[in-house]
N, C-alpha and C positions, 0 to 999 in steps of 0.2 A: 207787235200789238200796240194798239191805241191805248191811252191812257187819261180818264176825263175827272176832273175833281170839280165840286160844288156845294158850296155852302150849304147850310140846313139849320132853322132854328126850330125847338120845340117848345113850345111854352107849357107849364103845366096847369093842371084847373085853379091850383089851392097849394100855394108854397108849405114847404117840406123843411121843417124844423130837425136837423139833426145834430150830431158832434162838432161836425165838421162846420155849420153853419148851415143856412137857412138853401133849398132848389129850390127855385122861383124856372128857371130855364135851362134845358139845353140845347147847346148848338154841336152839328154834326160836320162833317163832310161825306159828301155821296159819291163814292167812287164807281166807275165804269170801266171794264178794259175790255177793252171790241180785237176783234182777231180778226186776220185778212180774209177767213171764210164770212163773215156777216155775223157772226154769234158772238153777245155782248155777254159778260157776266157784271153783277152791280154787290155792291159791300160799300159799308161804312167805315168811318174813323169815330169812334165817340169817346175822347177823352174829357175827366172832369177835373179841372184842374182841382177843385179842393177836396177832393177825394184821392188823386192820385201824382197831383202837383204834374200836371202835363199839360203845356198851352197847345192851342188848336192850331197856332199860326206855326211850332215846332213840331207837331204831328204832318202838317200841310208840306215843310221841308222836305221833313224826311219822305214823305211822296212822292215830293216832285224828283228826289234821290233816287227812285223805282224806275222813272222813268226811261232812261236810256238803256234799264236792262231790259224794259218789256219789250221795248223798240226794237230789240234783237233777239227776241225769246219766240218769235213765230216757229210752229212745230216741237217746240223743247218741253218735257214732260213737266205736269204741274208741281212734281214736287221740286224740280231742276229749279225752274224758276221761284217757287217762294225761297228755297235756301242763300240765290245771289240776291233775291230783294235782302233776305235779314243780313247779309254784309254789310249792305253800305246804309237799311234805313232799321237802326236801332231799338227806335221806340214799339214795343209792343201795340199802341193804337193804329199805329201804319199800319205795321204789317199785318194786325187782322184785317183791316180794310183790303188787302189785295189778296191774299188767303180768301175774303170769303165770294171775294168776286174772281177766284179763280176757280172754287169750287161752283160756283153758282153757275159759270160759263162751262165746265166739263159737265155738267149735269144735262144743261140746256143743250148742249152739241149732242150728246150722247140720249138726250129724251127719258133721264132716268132720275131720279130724287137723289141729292146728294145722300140722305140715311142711306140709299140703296147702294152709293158708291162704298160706302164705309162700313159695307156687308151688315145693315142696321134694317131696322122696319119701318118703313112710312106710315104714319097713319098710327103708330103709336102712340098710346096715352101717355100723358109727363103730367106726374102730379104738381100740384103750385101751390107757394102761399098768395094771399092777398097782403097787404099793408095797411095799416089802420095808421094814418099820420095825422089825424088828429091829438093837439096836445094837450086839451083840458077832458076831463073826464069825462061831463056826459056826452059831447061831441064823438070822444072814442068810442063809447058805450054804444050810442047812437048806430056809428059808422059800421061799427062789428055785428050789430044785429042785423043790417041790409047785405052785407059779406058774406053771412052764415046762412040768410034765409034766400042767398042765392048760391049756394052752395057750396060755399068755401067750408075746408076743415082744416085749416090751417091758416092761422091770421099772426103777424110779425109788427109789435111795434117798436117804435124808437126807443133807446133806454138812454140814462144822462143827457136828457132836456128838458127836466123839472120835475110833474108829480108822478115820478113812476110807477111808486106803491099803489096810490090810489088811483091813477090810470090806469094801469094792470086789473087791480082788485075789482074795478066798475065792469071793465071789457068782461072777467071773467065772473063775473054775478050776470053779465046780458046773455051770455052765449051758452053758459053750462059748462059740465066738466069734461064732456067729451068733444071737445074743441080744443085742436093744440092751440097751448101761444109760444112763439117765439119773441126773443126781445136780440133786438142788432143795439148794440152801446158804439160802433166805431172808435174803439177806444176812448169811451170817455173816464174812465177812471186810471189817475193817474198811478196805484199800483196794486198788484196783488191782493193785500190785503184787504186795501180799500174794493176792490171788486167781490172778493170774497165776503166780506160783509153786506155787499149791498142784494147779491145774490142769496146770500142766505134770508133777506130780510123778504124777497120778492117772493121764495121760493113755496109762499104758503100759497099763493095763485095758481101755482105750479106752470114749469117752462120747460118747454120741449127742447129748448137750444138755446144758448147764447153764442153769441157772435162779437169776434171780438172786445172781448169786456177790457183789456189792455192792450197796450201797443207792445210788440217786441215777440219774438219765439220764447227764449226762457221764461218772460212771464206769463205770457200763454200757459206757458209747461207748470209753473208754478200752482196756477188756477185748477188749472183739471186736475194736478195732483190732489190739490186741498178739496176740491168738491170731485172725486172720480164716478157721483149717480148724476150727476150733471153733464150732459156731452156738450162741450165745449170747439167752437169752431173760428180757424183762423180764419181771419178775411185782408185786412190794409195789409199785414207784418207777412203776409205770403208771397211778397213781393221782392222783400230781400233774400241772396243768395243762398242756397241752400235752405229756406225757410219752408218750402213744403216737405222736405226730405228729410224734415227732422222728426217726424213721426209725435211730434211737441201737444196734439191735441185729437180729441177724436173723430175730429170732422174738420176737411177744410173746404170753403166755400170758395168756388170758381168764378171768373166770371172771362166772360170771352175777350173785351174790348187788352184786361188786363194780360190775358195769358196770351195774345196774338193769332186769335182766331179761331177753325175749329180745329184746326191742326195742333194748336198749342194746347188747346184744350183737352187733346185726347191724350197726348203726351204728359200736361200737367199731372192728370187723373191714373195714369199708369202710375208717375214717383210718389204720388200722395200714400194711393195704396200699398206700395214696394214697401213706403217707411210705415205702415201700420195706420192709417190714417182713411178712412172713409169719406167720399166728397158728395156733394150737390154742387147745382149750379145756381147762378142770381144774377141780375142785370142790374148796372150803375145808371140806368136808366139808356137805355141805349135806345136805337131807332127801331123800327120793324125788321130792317137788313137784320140786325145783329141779334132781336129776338128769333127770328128765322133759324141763323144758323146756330145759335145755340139750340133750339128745340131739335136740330138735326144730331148735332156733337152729344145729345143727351140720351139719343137712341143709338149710340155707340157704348157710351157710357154708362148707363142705368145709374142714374144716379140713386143713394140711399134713401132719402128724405125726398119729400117737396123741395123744390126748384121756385127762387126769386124770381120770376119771368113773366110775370101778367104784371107786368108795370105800362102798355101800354094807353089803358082807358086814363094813367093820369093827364096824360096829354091832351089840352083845349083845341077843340079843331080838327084833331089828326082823323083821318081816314081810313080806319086801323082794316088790312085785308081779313074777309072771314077767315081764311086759311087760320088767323092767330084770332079768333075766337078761344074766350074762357067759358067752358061751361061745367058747372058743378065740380069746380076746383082743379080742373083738368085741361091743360093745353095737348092739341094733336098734332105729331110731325107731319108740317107738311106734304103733303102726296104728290102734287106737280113737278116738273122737272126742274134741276137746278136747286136753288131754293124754294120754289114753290108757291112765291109770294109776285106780285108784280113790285117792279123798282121804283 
């Protein structure tokens, strides 16, 4: 099999103030592996280096690592060949990128929806939040009342990147009380305590989730012990070994680009719940590829909660396929074959 890589940038409409630092852009690689019968399958790379410390030209490596297995992998079963790609190319971003273009080309040969290959249903509803990344109040305020009266029930903003209290407090005086909020901190408090505190202070707004309010599993596990009405969910620190398996919080948040596709994904989601642990899924902002297959891996999955995955209208330009239409807080799997999207 053929093996085609290409660059991809995204720009977004209105940079994106978080923990980590400010998204203004991301850049992708658009992978293709074409088989000697004519049928292509297409998957992404979408690593964010300040999110996950992974540069794009070391994800590109380990690709181009793939290569010489694909070139001899004609007719060898698609699980055959993702196990000799994850030998030699390490990085999780790779290897979703050929995972989802190998699911994407088993779908399209075969004329069936990957959900279908993975005994799931197409055409499935997957609830979602939206994002509200405005970071002065009446802007949030603003932004969550055009979210909700398009039918969002579940709105996520950034937490530790200035007025949280009173960002929080505005969103939820515009929206009412039966509108979740979520708050993602990406680790911005540096411990326990301190998250503890600043949680209890938010908590009069009331918050459906936090996500990552520390870095590390033990202080994870510290958090959710000290607020157990609070469901508390890993996200960066479920990266380190054994970190989903430690059953350290009550939710942990997925995401495809991290967990190496949707194979990783389904596999993450089995040890999550093994150790006691409940997940959803969310996107690092990834492309339409990788929204795709996540909306596929999540009608495997069911996820608990709304799903981070209508991140793609932040994108300036993008020509986002109906298939990944948001409508009334609701993305639908795919129904077309493969992934369902065009590449």
């Amino acid at each position: 099999m053929r093996l085609a890589i290409a660059p991809r940038r995204l720009r977004l409409r209105t940079p994106l103030p978080t923990a980590h630092g400010t998204i203004t852009e991301r850049e992708l690689l658009d992978v293709i592996v074409m088989g000697a019968d004519g049928v292509a399958g297409a998957g992404e790379a979408a690593p964010l280096p300040a999110y996950d410390g992974v540069a794009l030209d070391d994800v590109h490596a380990a690709l181009e690592d793939c290569r010489p297995i694909l070139r001899e992998a004609e007719g060898l079963p698609r699980a055959q060949i993702l196990a000799e790609c994850r030998q030699v190319a390490v990085l999780p971003q790779a290897i979703a990128a050929i995972d989802l273009a190998l699911w994407d080309r088993e779908g399209r040969r075969v004329r069936a929806p990957v959900a279908s290959l993975l005994g799931a249903e197409a055409g499935m509803a997957i609830a979602v939040n939206a994002l509200v990344g405005a970071a002065d109040r009446a802007g949030a305020a603003a932004e969550a009342t055009a979210l909700v009266a398009a039918g969002h029930r579940v709105l996520k903003l950034k937490a530790g990147v200035g007025d949280d209290a009173g960002r929080l407090a505005a969103v939820r005086a515009a929206v009412g009380p039966d509108v979740a909020l979520r708050l993602d901190a990406n680790g911005a408090w540096e411990t326990p305590r301190e998250a503890v505190a600043q949680l209890r202070a938010l908590s009069a707004s009331g918050i459906e989730l936090i996500e990552e309010p520390v870095h590390g599993v033990e202080a994870l596990r510290d958090v959710q012990e000290t607020l157990p009405g609070l469901p508390v969910a890993m996200d960066e620190s479920g990266v380190g070994p054994g970190a989903i398996d430690a059953g350290a919080t009550r939710l942990v948040c997925l995401k495809l680009s991290r967990c190496g596709g949707i194979t990783g994904l389904i596999e993450a989601a089995d040890r999550a719940r093994a150790a006691g642990s409940e997940v959803y899924l969310a996107s690092t902002f990834d492309g339409p590829l990788g929204i795709a297959g996540a909306l596929h891996a999540a009608a495997a999955i069911a996820p608990a909660v709304a799903c981070g995955l209508a991140t793609l209208d932040a994108f300036d330009g993008l020509d986002v396929d109906p298939a990944l239409a948001v409508r009334d807080g609701f993305m639908r799997v795919p129904t077309g074959p493969g992934l369902g999207i065009r590449a």
